[in-house]
VOGU-3710 file (C-alpha; in Angstrom, 3 decimals, decimal comma):
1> xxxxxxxxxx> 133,475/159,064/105,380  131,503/157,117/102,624  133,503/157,255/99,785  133,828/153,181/99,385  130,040/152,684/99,711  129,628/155,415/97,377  132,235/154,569/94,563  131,726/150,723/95,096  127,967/151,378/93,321  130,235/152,838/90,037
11> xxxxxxxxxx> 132,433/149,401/90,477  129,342/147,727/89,689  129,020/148,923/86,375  131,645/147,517/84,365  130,631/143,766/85,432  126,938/144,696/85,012  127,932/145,498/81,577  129,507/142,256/80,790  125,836/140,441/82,023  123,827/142,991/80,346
21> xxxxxxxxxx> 126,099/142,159/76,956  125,927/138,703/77,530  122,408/138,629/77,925  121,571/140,543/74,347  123,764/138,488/72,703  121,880/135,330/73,976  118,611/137,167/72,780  119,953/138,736/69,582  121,142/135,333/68,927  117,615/133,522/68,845
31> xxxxxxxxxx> 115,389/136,180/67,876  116,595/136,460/64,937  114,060/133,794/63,338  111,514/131,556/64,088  113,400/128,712/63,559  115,929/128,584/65,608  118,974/126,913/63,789  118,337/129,354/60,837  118,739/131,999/63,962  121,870/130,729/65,165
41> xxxxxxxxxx> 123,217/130,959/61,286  121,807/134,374/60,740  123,828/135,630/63,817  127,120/134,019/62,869  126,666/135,613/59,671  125,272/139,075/60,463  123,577/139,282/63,486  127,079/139,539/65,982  126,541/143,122/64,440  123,229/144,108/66,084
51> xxxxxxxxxx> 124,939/144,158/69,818  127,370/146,597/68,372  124,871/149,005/66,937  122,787/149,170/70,145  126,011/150,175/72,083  125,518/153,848/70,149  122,315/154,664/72,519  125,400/153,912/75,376  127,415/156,658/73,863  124,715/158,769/73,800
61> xxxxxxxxxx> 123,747/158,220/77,468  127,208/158,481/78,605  127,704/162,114/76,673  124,560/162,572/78,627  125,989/162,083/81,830  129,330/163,533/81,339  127,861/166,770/80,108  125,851/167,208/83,416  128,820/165,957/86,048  130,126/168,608/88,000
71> xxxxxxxxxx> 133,635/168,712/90,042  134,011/167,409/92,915  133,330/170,138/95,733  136,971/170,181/96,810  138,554/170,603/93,601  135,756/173,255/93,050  137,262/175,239/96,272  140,414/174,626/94,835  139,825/175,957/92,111  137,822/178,824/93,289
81> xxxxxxxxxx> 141,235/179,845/95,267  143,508/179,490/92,344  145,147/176,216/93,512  144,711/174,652/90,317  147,959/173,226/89,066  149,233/174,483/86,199  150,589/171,774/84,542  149,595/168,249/86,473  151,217/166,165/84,363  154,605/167,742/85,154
91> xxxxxxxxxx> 153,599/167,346/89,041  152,443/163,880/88,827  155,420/162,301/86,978  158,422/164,853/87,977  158,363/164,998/91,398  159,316/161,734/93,516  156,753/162,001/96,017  154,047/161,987/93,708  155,735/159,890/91,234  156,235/157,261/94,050
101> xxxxxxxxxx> 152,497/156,931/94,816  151,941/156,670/90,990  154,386/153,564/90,828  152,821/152,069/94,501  149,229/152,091/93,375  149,991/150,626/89,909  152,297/147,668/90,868  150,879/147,049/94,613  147,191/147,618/93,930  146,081/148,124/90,149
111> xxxxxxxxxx> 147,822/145,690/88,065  146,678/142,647/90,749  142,888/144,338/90,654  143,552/144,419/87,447  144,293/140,240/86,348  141,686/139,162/89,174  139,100/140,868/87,100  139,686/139,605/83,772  140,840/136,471/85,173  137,566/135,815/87,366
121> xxxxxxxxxx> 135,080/136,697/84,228  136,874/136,849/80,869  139,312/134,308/81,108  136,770/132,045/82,971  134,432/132,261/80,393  137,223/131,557/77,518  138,226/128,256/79,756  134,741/126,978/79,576  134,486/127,111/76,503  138,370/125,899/74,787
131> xxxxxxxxxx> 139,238/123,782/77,705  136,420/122,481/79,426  133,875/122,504/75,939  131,141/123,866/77,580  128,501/124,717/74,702  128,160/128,287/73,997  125,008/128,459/75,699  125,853/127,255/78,863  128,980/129,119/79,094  127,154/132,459/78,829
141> xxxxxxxxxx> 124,513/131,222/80,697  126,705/130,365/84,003  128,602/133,966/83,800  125,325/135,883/84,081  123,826/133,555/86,915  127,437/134,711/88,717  127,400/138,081/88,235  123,928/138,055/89,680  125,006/136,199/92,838  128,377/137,817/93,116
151> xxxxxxxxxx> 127,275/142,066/92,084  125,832/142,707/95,361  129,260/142,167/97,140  131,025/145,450/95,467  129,052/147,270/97,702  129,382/145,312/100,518  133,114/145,228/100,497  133,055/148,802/99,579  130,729/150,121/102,613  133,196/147,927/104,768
161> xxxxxxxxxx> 136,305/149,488/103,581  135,100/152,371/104,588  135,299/151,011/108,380  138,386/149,073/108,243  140,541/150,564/105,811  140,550/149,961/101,636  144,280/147,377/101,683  143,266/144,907/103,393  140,329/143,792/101,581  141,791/144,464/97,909
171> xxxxxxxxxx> 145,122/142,364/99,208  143,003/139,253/100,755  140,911/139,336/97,337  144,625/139,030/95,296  145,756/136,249/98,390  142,326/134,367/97,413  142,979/134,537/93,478  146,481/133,758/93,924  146,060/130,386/96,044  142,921/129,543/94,908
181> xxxxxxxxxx> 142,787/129,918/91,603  144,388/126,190/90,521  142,194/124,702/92,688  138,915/126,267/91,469  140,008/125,752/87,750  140,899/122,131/87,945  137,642/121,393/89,570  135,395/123,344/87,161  137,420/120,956/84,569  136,869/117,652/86,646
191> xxxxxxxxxx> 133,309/118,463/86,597  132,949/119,001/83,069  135,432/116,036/81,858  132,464/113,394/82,712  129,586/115,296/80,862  127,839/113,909/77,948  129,768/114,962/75,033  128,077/116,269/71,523  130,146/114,539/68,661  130,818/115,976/65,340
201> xxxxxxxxxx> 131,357/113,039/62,475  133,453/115,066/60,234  136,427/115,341/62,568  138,043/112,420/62,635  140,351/111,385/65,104  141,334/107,957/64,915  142,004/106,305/68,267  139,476/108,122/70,428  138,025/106,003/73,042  133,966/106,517/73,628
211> xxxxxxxxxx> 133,129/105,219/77,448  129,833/106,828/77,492  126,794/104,420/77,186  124,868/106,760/75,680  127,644/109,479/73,215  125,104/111,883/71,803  126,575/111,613/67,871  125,952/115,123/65,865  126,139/115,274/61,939  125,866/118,587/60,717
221> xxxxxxxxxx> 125,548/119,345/57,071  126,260/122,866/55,929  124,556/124,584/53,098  122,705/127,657/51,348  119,157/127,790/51,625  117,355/129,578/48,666  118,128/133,158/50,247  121,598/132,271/50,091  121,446/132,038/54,068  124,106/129,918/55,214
231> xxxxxxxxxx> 122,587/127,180/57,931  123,792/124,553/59,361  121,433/121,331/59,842  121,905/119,275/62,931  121,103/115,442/62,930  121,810/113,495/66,610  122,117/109,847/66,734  122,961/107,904/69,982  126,297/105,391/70,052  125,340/102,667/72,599
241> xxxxxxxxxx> 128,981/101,492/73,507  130,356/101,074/76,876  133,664/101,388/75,791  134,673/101,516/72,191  137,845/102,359/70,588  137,010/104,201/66,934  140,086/103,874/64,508  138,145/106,618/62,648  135,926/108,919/65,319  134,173/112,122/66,105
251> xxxxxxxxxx> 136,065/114,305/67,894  134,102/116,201/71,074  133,413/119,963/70,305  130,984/120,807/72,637  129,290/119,527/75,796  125,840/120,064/77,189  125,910/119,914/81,461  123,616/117,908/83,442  121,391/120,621/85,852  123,541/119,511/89,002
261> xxxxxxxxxx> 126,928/119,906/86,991  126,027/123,283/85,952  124,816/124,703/89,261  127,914/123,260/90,598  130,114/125,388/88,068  127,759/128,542/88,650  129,238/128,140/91,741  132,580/128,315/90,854  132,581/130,980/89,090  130,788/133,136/91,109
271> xxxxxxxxxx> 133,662/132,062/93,735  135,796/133,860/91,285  133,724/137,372/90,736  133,966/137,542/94,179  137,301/137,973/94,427  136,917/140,564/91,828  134,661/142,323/94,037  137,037/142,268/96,844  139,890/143,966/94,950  137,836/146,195/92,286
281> xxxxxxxxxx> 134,980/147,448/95,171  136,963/149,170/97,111  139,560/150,557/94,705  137,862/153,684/93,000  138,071/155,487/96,674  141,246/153,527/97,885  142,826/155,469/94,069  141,203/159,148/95,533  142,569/159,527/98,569  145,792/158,300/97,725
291> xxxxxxxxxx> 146,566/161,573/95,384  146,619/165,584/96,674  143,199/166,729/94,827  144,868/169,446/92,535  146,983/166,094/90,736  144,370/163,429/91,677  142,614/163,038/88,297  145,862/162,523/86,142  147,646/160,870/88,505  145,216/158,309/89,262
301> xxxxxxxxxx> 144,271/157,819/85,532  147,842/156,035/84,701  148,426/153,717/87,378  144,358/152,460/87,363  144,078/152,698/83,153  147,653/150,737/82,910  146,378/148,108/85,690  143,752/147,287/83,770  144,070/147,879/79,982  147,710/146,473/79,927
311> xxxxxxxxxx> 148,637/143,661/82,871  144,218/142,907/83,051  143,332/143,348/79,796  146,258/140,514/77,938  145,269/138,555/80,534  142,652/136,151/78,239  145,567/136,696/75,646  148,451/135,434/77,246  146,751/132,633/79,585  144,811/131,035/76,210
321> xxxxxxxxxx> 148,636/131,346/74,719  150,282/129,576/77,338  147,527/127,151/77,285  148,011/126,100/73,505  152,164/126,484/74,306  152,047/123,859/76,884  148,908/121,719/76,118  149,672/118,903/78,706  148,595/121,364/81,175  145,498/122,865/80,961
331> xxxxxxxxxx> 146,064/125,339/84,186  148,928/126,522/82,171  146,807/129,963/81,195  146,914/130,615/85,453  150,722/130,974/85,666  150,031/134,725/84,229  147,500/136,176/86,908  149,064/134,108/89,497  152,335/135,488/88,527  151,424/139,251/88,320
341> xxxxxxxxxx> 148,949/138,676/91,472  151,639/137,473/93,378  154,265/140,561/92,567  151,388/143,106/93,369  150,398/141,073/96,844  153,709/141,441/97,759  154,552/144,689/96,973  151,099/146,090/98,268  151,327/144,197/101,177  154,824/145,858/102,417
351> xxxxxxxxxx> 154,358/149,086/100,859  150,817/150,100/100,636  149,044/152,118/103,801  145,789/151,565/105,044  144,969/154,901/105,849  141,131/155,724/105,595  141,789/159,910/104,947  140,310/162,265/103,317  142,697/163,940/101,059  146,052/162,175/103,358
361> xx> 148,319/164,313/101,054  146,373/167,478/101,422
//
């Protein structure tokens, strides 16, 4: 009777794993040297590797784990009576009862958990960053202050499915992302469209129009150092100009946020991994009891694996490609969660039961 406060502490882990990566990157990025533009230029050229390499003492610890799990106590009865099935794959996919609770928790629960996830950290990070220019610090910087606020509510949402069912809470989560998400996105870009923007002089777009008092003006010169380091060396200048039209100007890469502007986008986005922990908290038991326990392992694995890796995982993908299809609208990218949210809302909401059972199908 505690499987969603139980499981909801494994939910954690994948988004703890996304602040725990951002956070070495940040430090791999500027410990790299003393100085830290010669860091920066050592990461871009080899340092992005370290990260990667220090995911191999992750492998390790998860053989670790995996080597001591055991099965879970019923399937261990189950198997001690010799109720094993033979060939689950053939049970899970061949007959229609089975096969119908495959389909039901991939297109009414998984593949909407599935796009609020990636939508809520990936894509919010990538829409930062292309559409809204927030520097690469910064960007990184507001995702891990989000997950912090936002990681304690998997378990929350999880203890309290186990009192009022798993549906409801994973459907309100997609209802929230689905009707919220335009909203939240076009206000994390209204913020961000009056902060100070860092110029770069050698992109040139003629006909920009400067309106800033104070445009902080970067030149960057590129070139080898004597141990044919690549670095990049930054020079800022200030353009005093209340409004100036440049028939040859710097184009805006980047933009640093005032301290209020970036709390107020910290709380955006943790807005957004909220909903995630609505719909992924209480999932991992909702995905258990919905399958008979001699089946549950395979038949769980397509529908939650599909959900994720297919409709969740091409979410950043196909939002940042409808973004560059249809540039005049820069909540373009939203049409794809919103779209697949919607289906699996819809079809969850009708079909879905919000039984809290142990083993209904046993």
């Amino acid at each position: 009777n505690q499987r969603g406060y139980y499981t909801s502490w494994i939910q954690t882990t994948a988004t703890l794993g996304l602040l725990f990566s951002l956070g070495i990157i940040l430090l791999t990025r500027y410990s790299l040297d003393t100085d830290v533009t010669r860091s920066v230029a050592l990461f871009n050229e080899w340092g992005w590797r370290i990260p990667f390499l220090l995911s191999i003492l992750l492998v390790g610890v998860s053989v670790y784990i995996r080597l001591r799990m055991n099965e879970s106590p019923l399937f261990a009865q189950l198997k001690k009576e010799g109720g094993v099935s033979v060939n689950p794959l053939k049970e899970s996919f061949t007959r229609k009862t089975n096969l119908k609770m495959v389909l039901l928790a991939l297109f009414g629960v998984a593949m909407g958990q599935g796009v609020v996830w990636y939508t809520g950290q990936f894509y919010a990070q990538s829409y930062l960053e292309n559409i809204c220019k927030v520097n690469f610090d910064q960007s990184r910087t507001i995702l891990i202050w989000a997950i912090v606020f936002a990681t304690p509510f998997f378990v929350v949402f999880g203890k309290w499915s186990d009192r009022v069912g798993r549906k409801w809470i994973m459907m309100a989560g997609m209802a929230l992302a689905v009707f919220t998400y335009r909203p939240l996105f076009s206000k994390m870009e209204s913020i961000t469209r009056a902060a100070n923007p860092q110029l770069i002089k050698e992109d040139i777009k003629p006909g920009m129009v400067l309106n800033n008092k104070d445009t902080l003006l970067i030149t960057t010169q590129v070139f080898k150092d004597d141990a044919g380091i690549t670095v990049t060396k930054t020079i800022k200048d200030t353009l005093k100009s209340s409004t100036q039209e440049l028939k040859e100007g710097p184009t805006i890469t980047s933009k640093e946020l005032s301290l209020e502007k970036y709390w107020q986008i910290v709380l955006i986005v943790t807005i957004l991994i909220f909903y995630v922990t609505m719909v992924y908290g209480p999932i991992a038991a909702f995905l258990v009891e919905l399958f008979p326990t001699k089946i549950r392992y395979t038949s769980m694995s397509l529908p939650y694996h599909i959900g994720n890796g297919i409709f969740g995982g091409l979410t950043p993908f196909i939002a940042t490609l409808l973004t560059t299809t249809y540039q005049n609208d820069v909540l373009s990218g939203l049409w794809y969660p919103i779209l697949v949210g919607s289906i699996c809302l819809l079809i969850g909401t009708i079909y879905v039961n919000n039984k809290i059972d142990q083993n209904i199908q046993d």
